[in-house]
Kinemage of the C-alpha trace (Angstrom):
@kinemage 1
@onewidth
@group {chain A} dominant
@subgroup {mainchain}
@vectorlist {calphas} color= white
{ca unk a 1} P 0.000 0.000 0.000
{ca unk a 2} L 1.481 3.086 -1.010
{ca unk a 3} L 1.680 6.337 1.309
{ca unk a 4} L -1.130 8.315 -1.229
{ca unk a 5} L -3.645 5.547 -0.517
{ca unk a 6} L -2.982 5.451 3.452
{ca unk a 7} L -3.182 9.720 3.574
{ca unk a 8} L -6.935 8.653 1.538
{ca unk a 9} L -7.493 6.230 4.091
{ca unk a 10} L -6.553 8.158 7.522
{ca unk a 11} L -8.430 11.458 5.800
{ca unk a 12} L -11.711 9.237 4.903
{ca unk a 13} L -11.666 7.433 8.379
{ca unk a 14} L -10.965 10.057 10.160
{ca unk a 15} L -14.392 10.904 10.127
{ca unk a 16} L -15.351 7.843 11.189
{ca unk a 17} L -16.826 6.850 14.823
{ca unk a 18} L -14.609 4.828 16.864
{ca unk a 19} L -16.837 0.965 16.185
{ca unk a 20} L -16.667 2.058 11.931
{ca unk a 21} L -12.811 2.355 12.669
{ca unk a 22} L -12.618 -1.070 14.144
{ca unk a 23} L -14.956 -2.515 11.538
{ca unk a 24} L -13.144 -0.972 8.504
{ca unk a 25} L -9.441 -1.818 9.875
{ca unk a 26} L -10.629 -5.821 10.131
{ca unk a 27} L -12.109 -5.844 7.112
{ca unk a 28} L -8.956 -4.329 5.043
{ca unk a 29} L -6.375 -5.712 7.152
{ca unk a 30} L -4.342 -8.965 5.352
{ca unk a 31} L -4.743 -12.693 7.038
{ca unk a 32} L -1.185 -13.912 7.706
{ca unk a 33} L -2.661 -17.847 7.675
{ca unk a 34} L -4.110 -16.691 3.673
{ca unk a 35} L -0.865 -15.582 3.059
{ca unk a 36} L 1.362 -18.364 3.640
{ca unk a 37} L -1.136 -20.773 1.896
{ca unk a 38} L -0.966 -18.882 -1.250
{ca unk a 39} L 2.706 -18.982 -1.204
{ca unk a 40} L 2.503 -22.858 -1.112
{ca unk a 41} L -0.885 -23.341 -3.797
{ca unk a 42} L 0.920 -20.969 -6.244
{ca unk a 43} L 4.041 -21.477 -6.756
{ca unk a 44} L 5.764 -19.358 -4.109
{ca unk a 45} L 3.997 -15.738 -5.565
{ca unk a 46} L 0.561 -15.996 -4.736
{ca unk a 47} L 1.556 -15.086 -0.910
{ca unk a 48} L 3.250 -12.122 -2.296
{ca unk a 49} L 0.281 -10.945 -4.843
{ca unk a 50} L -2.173 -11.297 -2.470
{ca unk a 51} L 0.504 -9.074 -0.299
{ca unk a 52} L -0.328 -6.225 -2.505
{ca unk a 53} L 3.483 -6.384 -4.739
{ca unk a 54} L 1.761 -8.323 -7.951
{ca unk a 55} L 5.364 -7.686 -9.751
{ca unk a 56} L 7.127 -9.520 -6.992
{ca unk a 57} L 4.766 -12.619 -6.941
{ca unk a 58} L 5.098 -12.698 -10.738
{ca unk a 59} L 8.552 -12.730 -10.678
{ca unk a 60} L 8.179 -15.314 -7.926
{ca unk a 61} L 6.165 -17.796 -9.714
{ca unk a 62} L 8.404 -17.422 -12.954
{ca unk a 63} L 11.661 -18.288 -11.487
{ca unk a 64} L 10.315 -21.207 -9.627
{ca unk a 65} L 8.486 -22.694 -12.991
{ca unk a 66} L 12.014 -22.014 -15.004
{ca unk a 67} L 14.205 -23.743 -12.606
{ca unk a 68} L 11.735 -26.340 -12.624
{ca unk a 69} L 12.321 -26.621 -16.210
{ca unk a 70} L 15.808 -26.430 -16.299
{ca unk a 71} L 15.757 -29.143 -13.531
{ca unk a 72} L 13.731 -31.626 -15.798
{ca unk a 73} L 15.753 -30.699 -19.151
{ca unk a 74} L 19.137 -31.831 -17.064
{ca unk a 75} L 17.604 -34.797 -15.247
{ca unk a 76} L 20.054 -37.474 -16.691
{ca unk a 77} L 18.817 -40.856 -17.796
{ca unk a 78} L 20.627 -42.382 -14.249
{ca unk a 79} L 17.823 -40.250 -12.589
{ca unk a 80} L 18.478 -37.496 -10.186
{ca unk a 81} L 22.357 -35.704 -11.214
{ca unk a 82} L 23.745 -33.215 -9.761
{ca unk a 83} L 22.478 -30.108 -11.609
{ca unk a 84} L 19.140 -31.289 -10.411
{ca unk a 85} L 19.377 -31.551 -7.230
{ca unk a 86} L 20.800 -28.042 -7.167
{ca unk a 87} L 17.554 -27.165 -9.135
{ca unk a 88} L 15.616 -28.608 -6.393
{ca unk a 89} L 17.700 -26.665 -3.531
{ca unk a 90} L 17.225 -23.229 -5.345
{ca unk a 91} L 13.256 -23.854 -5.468
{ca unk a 92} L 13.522 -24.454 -1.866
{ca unk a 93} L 15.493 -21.399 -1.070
{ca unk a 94} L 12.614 -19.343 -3.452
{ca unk a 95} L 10.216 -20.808 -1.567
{ca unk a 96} L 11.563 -20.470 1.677
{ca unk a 97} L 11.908 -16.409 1.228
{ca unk a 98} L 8.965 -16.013 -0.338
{ca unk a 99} L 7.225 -17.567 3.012
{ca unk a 100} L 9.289 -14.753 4.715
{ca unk a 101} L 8.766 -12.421 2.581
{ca unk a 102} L 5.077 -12.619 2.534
{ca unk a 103} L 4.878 -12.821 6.639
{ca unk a 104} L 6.789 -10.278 6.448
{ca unk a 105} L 4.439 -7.598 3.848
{ca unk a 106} L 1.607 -8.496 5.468
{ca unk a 107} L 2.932 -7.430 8.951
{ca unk a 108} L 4.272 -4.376 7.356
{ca unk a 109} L 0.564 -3.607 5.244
{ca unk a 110} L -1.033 -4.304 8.927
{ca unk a 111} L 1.096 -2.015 10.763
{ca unk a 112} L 0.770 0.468 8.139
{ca unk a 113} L -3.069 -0.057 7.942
{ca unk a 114} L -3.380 0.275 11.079
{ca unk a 115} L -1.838 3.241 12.018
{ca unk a 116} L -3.831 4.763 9.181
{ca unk a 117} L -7.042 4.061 10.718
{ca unk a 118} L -6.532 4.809 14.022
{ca unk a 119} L -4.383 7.394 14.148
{ca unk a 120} L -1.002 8.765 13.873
{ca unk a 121} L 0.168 8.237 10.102
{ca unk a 122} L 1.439 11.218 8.978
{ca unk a 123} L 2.670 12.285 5.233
Protein backbone atom coordinates (compact mmCIF):
# COMPACT_ATOMS: atom_id res chain seq x y z
CA UNK A 1 0.00 0.00 0.00
CA UNK A 2 1.48 3.09 -1.01
CA UNK A 3 1.68 6.34 1.31
CA UNK A 4 -1.13 8.31 -1.23
CA UNK A 5 -3.65 5.55 -0.52
CA UNK A 6 -2.98 5.45 3.45
CA UNK A 7 -3.18 9.72 3.57
CA UNK A 8 -6.93 8.65 1.54
CA UNK A 9 -7.49 6.23 4.09
CA UNK A 10 -6.55 8.16 7.52
CA UNK A 11 -8.43 11.46 5.80
CA UNK A 12 -11.71 9.24 4.90
CA UNK A 13 -11.67 7.43 8.38
CA UNK A 14 -10.96 10.06 10.16
CA UNK A 15 -14.39 10.90 10.13
CA UNK A 16 -15.35 7.84 11.19
CA UNK A 17 -16.83 6.85 14.82
CA UNK A 18 -14.61 4.83 16.86
CA UNK A 19 -16.84 0.96 16.19
CA UNK A 20 -16.67 2.06 11.93
CA UNK A 21 -12.81 2.35 12.67
CA UNK A 22 -12.62 -1.07 14.14
CA UNK A 23 -14.96 -2.52 11.54
CA UNK A 24 -13.14 -0.97 8.50
CA UNK A 25 -9.44 -1.82 9.87
CA UNK A 26 -10.63 -5.82 10.13
CA UNK A 27 -12.11 -5.84 7.11
CA UNK A 28 -8.96 -4.33 5.04
CA UNK A 29 -6.38 -5.71 7.15
CA UNK A 30 -4.34 -8.96 5.35
CA UNK A 31 -4.74 -12.69 7.04
CA UNK A 32 -1.18 -13.91 7.71
CA UNK A 33 -2.66 -17.85 7.67
CA UNK A 34 -4.11 -16.69 3.67
CA UNK A 35 -0.86 -15.58 3.06
CA UNK A 36 1.36 -18.36 3.64
CA UNK A 37 -1.14 -20.77 1.90
CA UNK A 38 -0.97 -18.88 -1.25
CA UNK A 39 2.71 -18.98 -1.20
CA UNK A 40 2.50 -22.86 -1.11
CA UNK A 41 -0.88 -23.34 -3.80
CA UNK A 42 0.92 -20.97 -6.24
CA UNK A 43 4.04 -21.48 -6.76
CA UNK A 44 5.76 -19.36 -4.11
CA UNK A 45 4.00 -15.74 -5.56
CA UNK A 46 0.56 -16.00 -4.74
CA UNK A 47 1.56 -15.09 -0.91
CA UNK A 48 3.25 -12.12 -2.30
CA UNK A 49 0.28 -10.95 -4.84
CA UNK A 50 -2.17 -11.30 -2.47
CA UNK A 51 0.50 -9.07 -0.30
CA UNK A 52 -0.33 -6.23 -2.50
CA UNK A 53 3.48 -6.38 -4.74
CA UNK A 54 1.76 -8.32 -7.95
CA UNK A 55 5.36 -7.69 -9.75
CA UNK A 56 7.13 -9.52 -6.99
CA UNK A 57 4.77 -12.62 -6.94
CA UNK A 58 5.10 -12.70 -10.74
CA UNK A 59 8.55 -12.73 -10.68
CA UNK A 60 8.18 -15.31 -7.93
CA UNK A 61 6.16 -17.80 -9.71
CA UNK A 62 8.40 -17.42 -12.95
CA UNK A 63 11.66 -18.29 -11.49
CA UNK A 64 10.31 -21.21 -9.63
CA UNK A 65 8.49 -22.69 -12.99
CA UNK A 66 12.01 -22.01 -15.00
CA UNK A 67 14.21 -23.74 -12.61
CA UNK A 68 11.74 -26.34 -12.62
CA UNK A 69 12.32 -26.62 -16.21
CA UNK A 70 15.81 -26.43 -16.30
CA UNK A 71 15.76 -29.14 -13.53
CA UNK A 72 13.73 -31.63 -15.80
CA UNK A 73 15.75 -30.70 -19.15
CA UNK A 74 19.14 -31.83 -17.06
CA UNK A 75 17.60 -34.80 -15.25
CA UNK A 76 20.05 -37.47 -16.69
CA UNK A 77 18.82 -40.86 -17.80
CA UNK A 78 20.63 -42.38 -14.25
CA UNK A 79 17.82 -40.25 -12.59
CA UNK A 80 18.48 -37.50 -10.19
CA UNK A 81 22.36 -35.70 -11.21
CA UNK A 82 23.75 -33.21 -9.76
CA UNK A 83 22.48 -30.11 -11.61
CA UNK A 84 19.14 -31.29 -10.41
CA UNK A 85 19.38 -31.55 -7.23
CA UNK A 86 20.80 -28.04 -7.17
CA UNK A 87 17.55 -27.17 -9.14
CA UNK A 88 15.62 -28.61 -6.39
CA UNK A 89 17.70 -26.66 -3.53
CA UNK A 90 17.23 -23.23 -5.34
CA UNK A 91 13.26 -23.85 -5.47
CA UNK A 92 13.52 -24.45 -1.87
CA UNK A 93 15.49 -21.40 -1.07
CA UNK A 94 12.61 -19.34 -3.45
CA UNK A 95 10.22 -20.81 -1.57
CA UNK A 96 11.56 -20.47 1.68
CA UNK A 97 11.91 -16.41 1.23
CA UNK A 98 8.97 -16.01 -0.34
CA UNK A 99 7.23 -17.57 3.01
CA UNK A 100 9.29 -14.75 4.72
CA UNK A 101 8.77 -12.42 2.58
CA UNK A 102 5.08 -12.62 2.53
CA UNK A 103 4.88 -12.82 6.64
CA UNK A 104 6.79 -10.28 6.45
CA UNK A 105 4.44 -7.60 3.85
CA UNK A 106 1.61 -8.50 5.47
CA UNK A 107 2.93 -7.43 8.95
CA UNK A 108 4.27 -4.38 7.36
CA UNK A 109 0.56 -3.61 5.24
CA UNK A 110 -1.03 -4.30 8.93
CA UNK A 111 1.10 -2.02 10.76
CA UNK A 112 0.77 0.47 8.14
CA UNK A 113 -3.07 -0.06 7.94
CA UNK A 114 -3.38 0.27 11.08
CA UNK A 115 -1.84 3.24 12.02
CA UNK A 116 -3.83 4.76 9.18
CA UNK A 117 -7.04 4.06 10.72
CA UNK A 118 -6.53 4.81 14.02
CA UNK A 119 -4.38 7.39 14.15
CA UNK A 120 -1.00 8.77 13.87
CA UNK A 121 0.17 8.24 10.10
CA UNK A 122 1.44 11.22 8.98
CA UNK A 123 2.67 12.28 5.23
Amino acid sequence: MNENELLIISEHVSRMPEGERVIFYQLKKKSKSIGLVLVVLLFGGGGQIYATEALKGVLSIFFILLTLLLSYLVWDANGWGLLTWFGCLIIIALYMYALWDTSRMVDEYNENLYLAVFGSFKK
